[in-house]
C-alpha positions in Angstrom: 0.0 0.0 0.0 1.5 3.6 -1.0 1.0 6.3 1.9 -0.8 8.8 0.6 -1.2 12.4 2.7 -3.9 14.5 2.7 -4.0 17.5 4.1 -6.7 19.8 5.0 -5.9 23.7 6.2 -8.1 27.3 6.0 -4.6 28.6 5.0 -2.8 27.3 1.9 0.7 28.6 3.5 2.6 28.2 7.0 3.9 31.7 8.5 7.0 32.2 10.0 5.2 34.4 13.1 8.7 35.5 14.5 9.2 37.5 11.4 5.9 39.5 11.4 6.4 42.2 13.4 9.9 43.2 10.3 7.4 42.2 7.6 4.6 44.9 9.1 7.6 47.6 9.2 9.0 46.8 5.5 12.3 45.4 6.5 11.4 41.5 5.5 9.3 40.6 2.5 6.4 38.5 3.0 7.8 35.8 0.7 10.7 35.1 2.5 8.6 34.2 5.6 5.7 32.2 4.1 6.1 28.6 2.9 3.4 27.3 0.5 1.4 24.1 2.8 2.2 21.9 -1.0 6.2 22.5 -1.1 6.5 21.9 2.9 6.7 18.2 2.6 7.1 16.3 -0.7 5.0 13.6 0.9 1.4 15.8 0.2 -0.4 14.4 -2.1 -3.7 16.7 -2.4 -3.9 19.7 -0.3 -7.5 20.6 0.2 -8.2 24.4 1.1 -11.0 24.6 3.9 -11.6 23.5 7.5 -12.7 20.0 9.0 -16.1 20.4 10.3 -16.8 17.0 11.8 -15.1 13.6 12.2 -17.0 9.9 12.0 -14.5 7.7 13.7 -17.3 4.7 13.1 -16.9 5.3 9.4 -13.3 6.2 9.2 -14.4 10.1 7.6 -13.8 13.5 7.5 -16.2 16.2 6.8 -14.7 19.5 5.1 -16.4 22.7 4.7 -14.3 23.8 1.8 -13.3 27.9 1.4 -15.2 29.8 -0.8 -14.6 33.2 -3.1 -17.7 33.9 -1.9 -17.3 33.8 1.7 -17.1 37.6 1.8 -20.1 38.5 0.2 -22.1 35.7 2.1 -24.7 35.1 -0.3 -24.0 31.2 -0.2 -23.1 28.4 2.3 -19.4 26.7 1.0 -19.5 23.2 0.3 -19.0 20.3 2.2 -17.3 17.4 1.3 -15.9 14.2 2.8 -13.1 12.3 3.3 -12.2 8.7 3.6 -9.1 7.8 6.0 -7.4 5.0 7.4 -4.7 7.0 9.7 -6.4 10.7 11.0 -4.2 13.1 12.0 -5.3 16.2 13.4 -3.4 19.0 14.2 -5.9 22.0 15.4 -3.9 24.9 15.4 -4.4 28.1 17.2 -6.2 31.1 18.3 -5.3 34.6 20.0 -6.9 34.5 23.0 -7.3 38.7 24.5 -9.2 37.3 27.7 -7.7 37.8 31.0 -5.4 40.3 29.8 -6.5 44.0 30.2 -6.5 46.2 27.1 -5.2 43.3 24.9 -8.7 43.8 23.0 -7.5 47.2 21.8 -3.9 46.1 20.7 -3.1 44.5 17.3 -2.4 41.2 16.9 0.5 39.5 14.4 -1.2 36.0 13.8 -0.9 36.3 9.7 0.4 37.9 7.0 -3.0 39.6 6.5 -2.8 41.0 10.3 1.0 42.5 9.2 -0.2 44.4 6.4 
């Protein structure tokens, strides 16, 4: 049997987040700390652009709500598709959290590229 890797992400890059705060101010182009989620690992087979939505251990499957263009003019629902696996690996990420600390709701925060620009 071949292994074949499936990954599923909202972002189709990985950020360097050390490197923000110099790409914000101009001195480090965004390029140089971005790395495409495809070149990361020759091992990816598909990469699949959206985020998993539910899990059916009982049937081995994956549902993904998949990104859409449209999500910013949210006339439409995106699409859901699933996902067969054998081997689930799931790696949820993270989140700023701004409770507990006063005033942090009226900093800026340097999560992504997007919140650099």
């Amino acid at each position: 049997n071949k292994l074949r890797i499936i990954v599923v992400s909202p972002s189709n890059h990985f950020v360097f987040t050390p490197m923000l705060a110099s790409a914000a101010t101009g001195t480090v182009e965004y390029r140089s700390m971005t790395e495409a989620v495809r070149s990361a690992n020759g091992m990816i087979e598909e990469y699949i652009e959206g985020k998993a939505v539910g899990v059916d251990i009982g049937k081995k499957r994956v549902t993904v709500r998949l990104n859409s263009l449209l999500d910013q003019y949210g006339e439409t629902e995106p699409p859901e598709i699933e996902l067969e696996y054998d081997h689930l690996v799931v790696a949820v990420g993270c989140k700023v959290d701004a409770k507990g600390v006063p005033g942090a709701t009226n900093s800026l925060r340097l999560k992504s590229c997007d919140d650099a620009r």
